[in-house]
Every structure is written in C-alpha cells, then in structure tokens.
C-alpha positions as a Markdown table, in Angstrom:
| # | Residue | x | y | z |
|---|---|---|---|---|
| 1 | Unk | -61.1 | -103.9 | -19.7 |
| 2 | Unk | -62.1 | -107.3 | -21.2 |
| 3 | Unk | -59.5 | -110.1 | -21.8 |
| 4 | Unk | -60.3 | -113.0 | -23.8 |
| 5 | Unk | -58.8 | -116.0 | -25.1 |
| 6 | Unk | -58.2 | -117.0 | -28.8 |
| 7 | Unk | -57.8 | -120.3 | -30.5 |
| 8 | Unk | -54.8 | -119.6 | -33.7 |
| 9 | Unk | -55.6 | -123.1 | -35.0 |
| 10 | Unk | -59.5 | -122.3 | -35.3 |
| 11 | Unk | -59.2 | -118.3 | -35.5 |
| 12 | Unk | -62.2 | -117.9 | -32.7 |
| 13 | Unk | -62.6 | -117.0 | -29.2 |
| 14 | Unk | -62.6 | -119.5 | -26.2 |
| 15 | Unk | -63.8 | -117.1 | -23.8 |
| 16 | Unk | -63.9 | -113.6 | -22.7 |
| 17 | Unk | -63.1 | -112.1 | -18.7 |
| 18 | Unk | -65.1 | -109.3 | -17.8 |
| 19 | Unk | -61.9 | -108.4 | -15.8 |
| 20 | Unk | -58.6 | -109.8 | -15.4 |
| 21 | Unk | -58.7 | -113.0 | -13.1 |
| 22 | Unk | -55.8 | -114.5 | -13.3 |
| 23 | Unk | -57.0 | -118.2 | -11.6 |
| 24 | Unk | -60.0 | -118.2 | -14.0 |
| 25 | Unk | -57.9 | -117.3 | -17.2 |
| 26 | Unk | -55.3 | -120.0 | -16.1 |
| 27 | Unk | -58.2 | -122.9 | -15.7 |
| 28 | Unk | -59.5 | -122.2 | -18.9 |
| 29 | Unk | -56.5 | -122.2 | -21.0 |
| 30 | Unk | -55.6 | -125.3 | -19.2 |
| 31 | Unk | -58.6 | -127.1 | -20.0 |
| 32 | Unk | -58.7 | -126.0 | -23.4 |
| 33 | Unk | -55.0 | -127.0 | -24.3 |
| 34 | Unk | -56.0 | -130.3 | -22.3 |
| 35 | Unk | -58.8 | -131.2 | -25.1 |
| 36 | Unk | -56.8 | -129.4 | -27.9 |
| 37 | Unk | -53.2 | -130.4 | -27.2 |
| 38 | Unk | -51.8 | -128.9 | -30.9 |
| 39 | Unk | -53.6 | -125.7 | -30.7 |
| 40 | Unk | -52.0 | -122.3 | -29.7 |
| 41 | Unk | -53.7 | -120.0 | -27.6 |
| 42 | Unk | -53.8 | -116.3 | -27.3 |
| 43 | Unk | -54.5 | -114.3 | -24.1 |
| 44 | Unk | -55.3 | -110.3 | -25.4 |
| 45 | Unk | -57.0 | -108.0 | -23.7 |
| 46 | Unk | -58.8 | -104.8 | -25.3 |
| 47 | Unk | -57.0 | -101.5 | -25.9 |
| 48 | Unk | -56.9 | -98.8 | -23.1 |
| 49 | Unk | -60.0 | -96.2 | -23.6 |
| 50 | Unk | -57.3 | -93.4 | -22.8 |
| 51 | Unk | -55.0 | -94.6 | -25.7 |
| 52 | Unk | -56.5 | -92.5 | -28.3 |
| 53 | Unk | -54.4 | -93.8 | -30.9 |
| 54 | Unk | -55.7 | -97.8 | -30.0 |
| 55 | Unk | -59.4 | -97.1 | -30.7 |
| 56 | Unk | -60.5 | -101.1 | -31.9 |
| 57 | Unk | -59.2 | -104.0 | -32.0 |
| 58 | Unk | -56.6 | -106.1 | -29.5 |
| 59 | Unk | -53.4 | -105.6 | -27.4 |
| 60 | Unk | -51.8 | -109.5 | -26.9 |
| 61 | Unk | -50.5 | -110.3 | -23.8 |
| 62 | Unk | -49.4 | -114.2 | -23.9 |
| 63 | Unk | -49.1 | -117.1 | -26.4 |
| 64 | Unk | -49.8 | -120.8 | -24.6 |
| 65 | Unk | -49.2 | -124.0 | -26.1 |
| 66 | Unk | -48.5 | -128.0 | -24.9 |
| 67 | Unk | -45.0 | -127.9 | -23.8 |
| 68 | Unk | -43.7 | -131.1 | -26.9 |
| 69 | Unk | -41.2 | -132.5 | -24.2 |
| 70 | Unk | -43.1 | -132.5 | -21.1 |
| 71 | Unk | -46.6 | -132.3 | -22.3 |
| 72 | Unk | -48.0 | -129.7 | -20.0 |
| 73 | Unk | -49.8 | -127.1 | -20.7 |
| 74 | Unk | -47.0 | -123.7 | -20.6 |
| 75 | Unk | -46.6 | -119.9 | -20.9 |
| 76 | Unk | -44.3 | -119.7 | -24.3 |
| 77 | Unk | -41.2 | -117.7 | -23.8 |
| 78 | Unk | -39.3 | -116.7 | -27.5 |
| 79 | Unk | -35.8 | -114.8 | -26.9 |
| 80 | Unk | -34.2 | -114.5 | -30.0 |
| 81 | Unk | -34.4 | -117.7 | -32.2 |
| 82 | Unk | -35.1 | -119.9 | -29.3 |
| 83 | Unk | -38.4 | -121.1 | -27.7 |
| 84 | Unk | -38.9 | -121.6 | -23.7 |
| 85 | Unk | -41.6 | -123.0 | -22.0 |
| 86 | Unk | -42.7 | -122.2 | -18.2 |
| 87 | Unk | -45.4 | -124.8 | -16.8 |
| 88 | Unk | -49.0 | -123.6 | -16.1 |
| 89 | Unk | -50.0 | -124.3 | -12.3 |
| 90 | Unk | -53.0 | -122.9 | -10.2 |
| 91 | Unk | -51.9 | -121.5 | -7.3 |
C-alpha cells in the first residue's frame, strides 16, 4: 500500500512511500515544512484492495503544519473547536 504526502497550499504531491516507513515519512515532512513553514501537509495512503467499496482515490491519515507558537514542525490534533499540536521528532 503506497502512502504519499500532499502539499494543500500547492495541491501536489511531495513524495510517495512504497510502504509505510515511518522515519522516512517523518524526515520528509520535516524538511518540507522546514522550507515551506505556511504550508499544510497531508499524509494519505491508498485505499485497501479488499475494500470493494474504496476502489480509487485516497484514505487521509494525518494533517502537519508549523506549530505558530513554538515553530516546529507538529502532528495537528482538532477535538472539537480547538486545535493541538504534538512536536515532530525522529526517534
């Protein structure tokens, strides 16, 4: 299953994962919102091949954006009306 990541601000893909690597996907989103600091990015992955009803197309997983407070690089977290932001780190 491919994963790939998205730019919203320019509506094309960064890069695509063969497979989910978590330390790869992490680096790139990194250095992208690094050099792109306003931009939003998306982490999706393709539909499962058993899911007959998912046949093209997408599943998101994760948005990413600059945290505006600390300005790192974060997972975005929305519960209800409010936004949280968890800090990217390689492990």
């Amino acid at each position: 299953m491919k994963h790939a990541l998205v730019s919203q601000n320019s509506d094309l893909f960064i890069e695509w994962f063969n497979k989910f690597d978590a330390v790869a996907i992490k680096k790139a989103i990194i250095k992208h919102l690094k050099a792109c600091p306003c931009d939003t990015v998306e982490h999706v992955k393709e539909y499962s091949k058993e899911d007959i009803k998912r046949f093209c197309g997408y599943q998101i997983v994760n948005f990413y954006e600059v945290n505006p407070k600390s300005g790192c690089p974060s997972l975005v977290i929305t519960r209800g009306d409010k936004t949280f932001y968890r800090k990217l780190t390689i492990d």
